[in-house]
C-alpha positions in Angstrom: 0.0 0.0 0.0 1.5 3.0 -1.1 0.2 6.4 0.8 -1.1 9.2 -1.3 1.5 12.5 -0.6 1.8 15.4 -2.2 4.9 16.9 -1.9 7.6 17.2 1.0 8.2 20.7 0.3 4.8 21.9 1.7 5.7 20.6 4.9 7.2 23.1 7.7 8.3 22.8 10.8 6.9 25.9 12.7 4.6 24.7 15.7 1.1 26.7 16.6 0.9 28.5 19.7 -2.2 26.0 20.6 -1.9 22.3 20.5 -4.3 20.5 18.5 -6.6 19.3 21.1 -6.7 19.9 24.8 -5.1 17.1 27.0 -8.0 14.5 27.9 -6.0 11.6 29.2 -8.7 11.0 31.7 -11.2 10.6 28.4 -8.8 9.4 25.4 -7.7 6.1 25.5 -3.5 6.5 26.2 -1.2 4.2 24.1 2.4 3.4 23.5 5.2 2.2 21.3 8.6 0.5 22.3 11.5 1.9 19.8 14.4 0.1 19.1 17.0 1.7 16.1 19.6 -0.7 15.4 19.9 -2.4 18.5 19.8 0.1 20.9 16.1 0.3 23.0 15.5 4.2 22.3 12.1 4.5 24.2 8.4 5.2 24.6 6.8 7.1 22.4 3.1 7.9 24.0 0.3 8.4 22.0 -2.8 10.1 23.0 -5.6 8.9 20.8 -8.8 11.4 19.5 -11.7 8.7 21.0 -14.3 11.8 20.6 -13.3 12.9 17.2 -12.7 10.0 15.4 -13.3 6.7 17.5 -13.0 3.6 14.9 -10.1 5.4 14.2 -8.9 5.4 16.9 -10.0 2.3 18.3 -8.4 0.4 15.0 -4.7 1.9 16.4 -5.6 0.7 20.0 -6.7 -2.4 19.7 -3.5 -2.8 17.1 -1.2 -1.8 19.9 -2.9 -4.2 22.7 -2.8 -6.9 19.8 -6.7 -7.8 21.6 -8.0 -8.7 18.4 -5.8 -12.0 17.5 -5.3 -13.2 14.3 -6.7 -11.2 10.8 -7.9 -12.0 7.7 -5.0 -12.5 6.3 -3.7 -14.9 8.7 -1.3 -12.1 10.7 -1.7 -11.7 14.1 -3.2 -7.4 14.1 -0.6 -6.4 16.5 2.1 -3.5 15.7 4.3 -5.6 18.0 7.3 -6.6 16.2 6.4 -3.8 13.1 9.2 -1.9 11.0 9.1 2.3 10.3 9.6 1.4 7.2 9.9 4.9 5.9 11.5 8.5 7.1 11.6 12.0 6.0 13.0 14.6 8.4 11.4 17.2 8.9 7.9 15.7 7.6 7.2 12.1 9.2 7.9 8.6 9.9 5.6 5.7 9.0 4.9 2.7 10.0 2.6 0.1 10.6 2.3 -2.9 7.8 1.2 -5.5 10.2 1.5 -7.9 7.0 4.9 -7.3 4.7 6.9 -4.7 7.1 7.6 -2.6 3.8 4.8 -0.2 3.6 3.0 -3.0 0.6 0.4 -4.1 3.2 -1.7 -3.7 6.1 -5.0 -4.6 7.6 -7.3 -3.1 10.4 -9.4 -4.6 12.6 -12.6 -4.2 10.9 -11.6 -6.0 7.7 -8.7 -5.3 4.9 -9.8 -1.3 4.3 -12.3 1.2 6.6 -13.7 3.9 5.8 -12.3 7.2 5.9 -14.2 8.8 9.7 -13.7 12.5 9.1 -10.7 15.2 8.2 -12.2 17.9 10.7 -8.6 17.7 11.8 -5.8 18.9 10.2 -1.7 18.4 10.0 -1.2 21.4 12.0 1.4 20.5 14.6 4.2 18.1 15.2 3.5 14.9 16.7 0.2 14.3 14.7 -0.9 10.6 14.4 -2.3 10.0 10.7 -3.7 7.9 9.0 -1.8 6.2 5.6 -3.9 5.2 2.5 -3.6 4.4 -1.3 -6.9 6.6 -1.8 -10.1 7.6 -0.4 -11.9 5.2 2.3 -8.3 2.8 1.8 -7.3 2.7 5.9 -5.7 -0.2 7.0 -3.1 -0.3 9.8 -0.8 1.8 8.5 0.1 5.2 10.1 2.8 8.3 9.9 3.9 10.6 12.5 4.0 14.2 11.5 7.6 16.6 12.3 6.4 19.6 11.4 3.0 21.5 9.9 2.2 19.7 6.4 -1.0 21.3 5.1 -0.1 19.1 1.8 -2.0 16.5 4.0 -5.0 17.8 5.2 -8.3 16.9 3.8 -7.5 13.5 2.5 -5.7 11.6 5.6 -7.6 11.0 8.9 -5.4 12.7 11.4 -6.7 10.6 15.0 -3.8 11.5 17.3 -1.0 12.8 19.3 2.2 12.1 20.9 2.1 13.6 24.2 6.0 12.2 25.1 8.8 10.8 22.6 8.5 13.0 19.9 12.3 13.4 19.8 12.2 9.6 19.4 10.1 9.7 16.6 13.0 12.7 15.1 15.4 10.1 15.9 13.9 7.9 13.8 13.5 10.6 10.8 17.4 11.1 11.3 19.0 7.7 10.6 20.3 6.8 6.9 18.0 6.2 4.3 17.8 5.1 1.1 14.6 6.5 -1.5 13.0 7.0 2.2 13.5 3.4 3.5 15.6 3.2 7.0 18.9 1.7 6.6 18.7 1.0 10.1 16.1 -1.5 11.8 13.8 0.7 13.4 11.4 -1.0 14.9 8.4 -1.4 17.8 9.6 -3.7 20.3 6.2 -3.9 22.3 3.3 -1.8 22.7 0.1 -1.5 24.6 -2.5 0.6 26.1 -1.6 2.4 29.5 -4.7 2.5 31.5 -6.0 5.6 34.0 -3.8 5.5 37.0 -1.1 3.4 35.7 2.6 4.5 35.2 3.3 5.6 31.4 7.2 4.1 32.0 9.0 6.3 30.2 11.5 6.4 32.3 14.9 4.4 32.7 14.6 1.7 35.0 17.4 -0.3 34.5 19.2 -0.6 38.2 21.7 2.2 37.5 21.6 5.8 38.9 20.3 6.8 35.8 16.4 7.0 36.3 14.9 10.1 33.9 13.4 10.2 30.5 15.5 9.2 26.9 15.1 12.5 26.2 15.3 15.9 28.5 12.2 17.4 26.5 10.0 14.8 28.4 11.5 15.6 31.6 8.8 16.1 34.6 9.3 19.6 36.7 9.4 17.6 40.0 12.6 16.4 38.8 14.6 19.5 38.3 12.9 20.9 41.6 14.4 18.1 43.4 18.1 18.0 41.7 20.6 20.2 39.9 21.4 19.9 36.3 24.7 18.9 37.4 23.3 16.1 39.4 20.8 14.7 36.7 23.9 14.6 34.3 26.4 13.4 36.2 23.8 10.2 37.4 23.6 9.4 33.7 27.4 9.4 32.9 27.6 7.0 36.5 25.0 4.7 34.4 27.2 4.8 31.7 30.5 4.2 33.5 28.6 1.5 35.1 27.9 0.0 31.5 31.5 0.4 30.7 33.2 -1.3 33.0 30.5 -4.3 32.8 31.8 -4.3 29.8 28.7 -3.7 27.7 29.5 -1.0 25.1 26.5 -0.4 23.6 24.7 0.4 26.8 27.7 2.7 27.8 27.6 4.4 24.3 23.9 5.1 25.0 24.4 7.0 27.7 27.2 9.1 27.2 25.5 10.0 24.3 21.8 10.6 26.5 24.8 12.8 28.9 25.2 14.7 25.8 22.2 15.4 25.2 21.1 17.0 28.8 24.2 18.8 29.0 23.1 20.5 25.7 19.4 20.8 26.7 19.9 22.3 29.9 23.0 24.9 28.7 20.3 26.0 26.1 17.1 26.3 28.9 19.1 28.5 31.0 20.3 30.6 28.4 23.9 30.6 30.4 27.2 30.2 28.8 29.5 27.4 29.9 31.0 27.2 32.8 34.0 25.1 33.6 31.9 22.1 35.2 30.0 21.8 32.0 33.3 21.9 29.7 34.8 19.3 32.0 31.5 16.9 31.9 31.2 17.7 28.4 34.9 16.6 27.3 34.7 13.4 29.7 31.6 12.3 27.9 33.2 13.0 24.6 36.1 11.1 25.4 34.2 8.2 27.1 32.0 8.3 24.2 35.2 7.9 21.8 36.4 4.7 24.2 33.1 3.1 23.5 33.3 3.7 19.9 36.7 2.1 19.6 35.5 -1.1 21.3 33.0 -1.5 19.3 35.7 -0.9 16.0 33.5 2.0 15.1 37.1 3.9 14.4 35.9 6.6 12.3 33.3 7.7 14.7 36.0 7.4 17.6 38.5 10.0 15.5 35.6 12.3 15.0 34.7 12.3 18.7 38.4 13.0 19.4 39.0 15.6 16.8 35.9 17.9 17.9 37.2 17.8 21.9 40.8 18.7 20.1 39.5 21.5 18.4 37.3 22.6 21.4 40.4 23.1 23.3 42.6 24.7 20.6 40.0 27.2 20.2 
């Protein structure tokens, strides 16, 4: 099934001042999706899901993430557990979703091969948005793209049914690996999934025994958190995890967090609006340089000289 889209360049990435919908998690059934790129576990993307505006929509993806339904028509189990992205466009969306071939050439939904198309009283106005894929009018099946920016190109002929409330800078990660014609080098796929229910934990943060215990990503970082500790202390917890990784030996794990060090130290330099002081240089040239051990033991050489040659040039000027 190939989806009907005009083209990328009407797509932008300015956000509104208003989000598309008001929150309703108490009302709109909540869902997620496990990432993995590669092999390295990214996250939780969660997904709130329009129930009021466009509920067999909307009920098709949950019951697609809970996998509830069993087996399909076609003899595939209707479950995005185990599903590719099998395509990525920065800057305009990620899709996903063949239940059947992985490759974006099938699909099915719950209520039979193809539904109906429910309404388009919503539009691709935001980042985030959850939309519907088709080959052509009333042509829904299971599979779905995430939109990275406004794409108006859009509107009026796919069913938008949805938001992610956290993990959007998963779903940019995804956009960002190599690509070829649009298809992900890179395995990126949905480990697990599900519906979170009222009252229950949306997990999206690390829980893996280390000192490391906050969110992928320090977009979805809760307030309570940085009332409770320092930037310095947040970011120094996730380079423990990785040293912790390190010396267990396990690379991967300790590249993932250097990297996630990174990314907070970069985050918070740019919510403060403060220039760096000597703590952050010193945190930020120790995660470099951990970050180039781990790409050596791994023989990822290049990437190791890059690493290397940035910190050298950070000092030198």
């Amino acid at each position: 099934m190939c989806p009907v889209f005009a083209s990328v360049n009407h797509c932008t990435n300015r956000r509104p001042q208003m989000p598309v919908m008001s929150a309703s998690g108490d009302e709109n059934p909540i869902v997620f999706l496990d990432i993995s790129i590669g092999e390295d576990k990214v996250g939780r993307i969660i997904i709130e899901l329009f129930k009021k505006k466009t509920p067999k929509t909307a009920e098709n993806f949950r019951c697609l993430c809970t996998g509830e339904k069993g087996i399909g028509k076609q003899g595939h189990l209707l479950h995005f557990k185990g599903t590719l992205f099998h395509k990525a466009i920065p800057n305009y969306m990620v899709q996903g979703g063949d239940i059947i071939n992985f490759d974006g050439s099938g699909g099915e939904s719950i209520y039979g091969l193809q539904f109906e198309d429910e309404n388009f009283s919503l539009l691709h106005d935001d980042s985030g948005l959850l939309s519907m894929v088709n080959s052509g009018p009333n042509s829904n099946s299971s599979q779905f793209f995430i939109t990275l920016g406004i794409c108006p190109n859009l509107d009026k002929s796919h069913v938008v049914f949805g938001r992610v409330l956290k993990g959007l800078r998963i779903v940019q990660e995804i956009s960002d690996v190599p690509t070829d014609n649009d298809i992900p080098q890179v395995r990126c796929s949905v480990v697990d999934c599900g519906e979170i229910l009222k009252g229950q934990d949306w997990g999206i943060h690390e829980a893996d025994g280390t000192e490391d215990v906050f969110t992928p990503w320090p977009e979805d970082l809760d307030t309570k958190t940085r009332e409770h500790l320092s930037d310095e202390e947040v970011i120094s917890k996730i380079k423990s995890s990785g040293n912790h990784y390190y010396s267990k030996r396990q690379y991967g794990l300790a590249d993932l967090k250097y990297r996630k060090a990174l990314r907070y130290l970069e985050y918070f330099s740019q919510l403060t609006n403060k220039p760096n002081n000597e703590t952050d240089s010193e945190m930020r040239t120790a995660c470099r340089l951990n970050l180039a051990a781990c790409k050596l033991k791994k023989n990822q050489y290049r990437q190791a000289h890059q690493i290397c040659h940035e910190v050298n040039n950070h000092f030198i000027f």
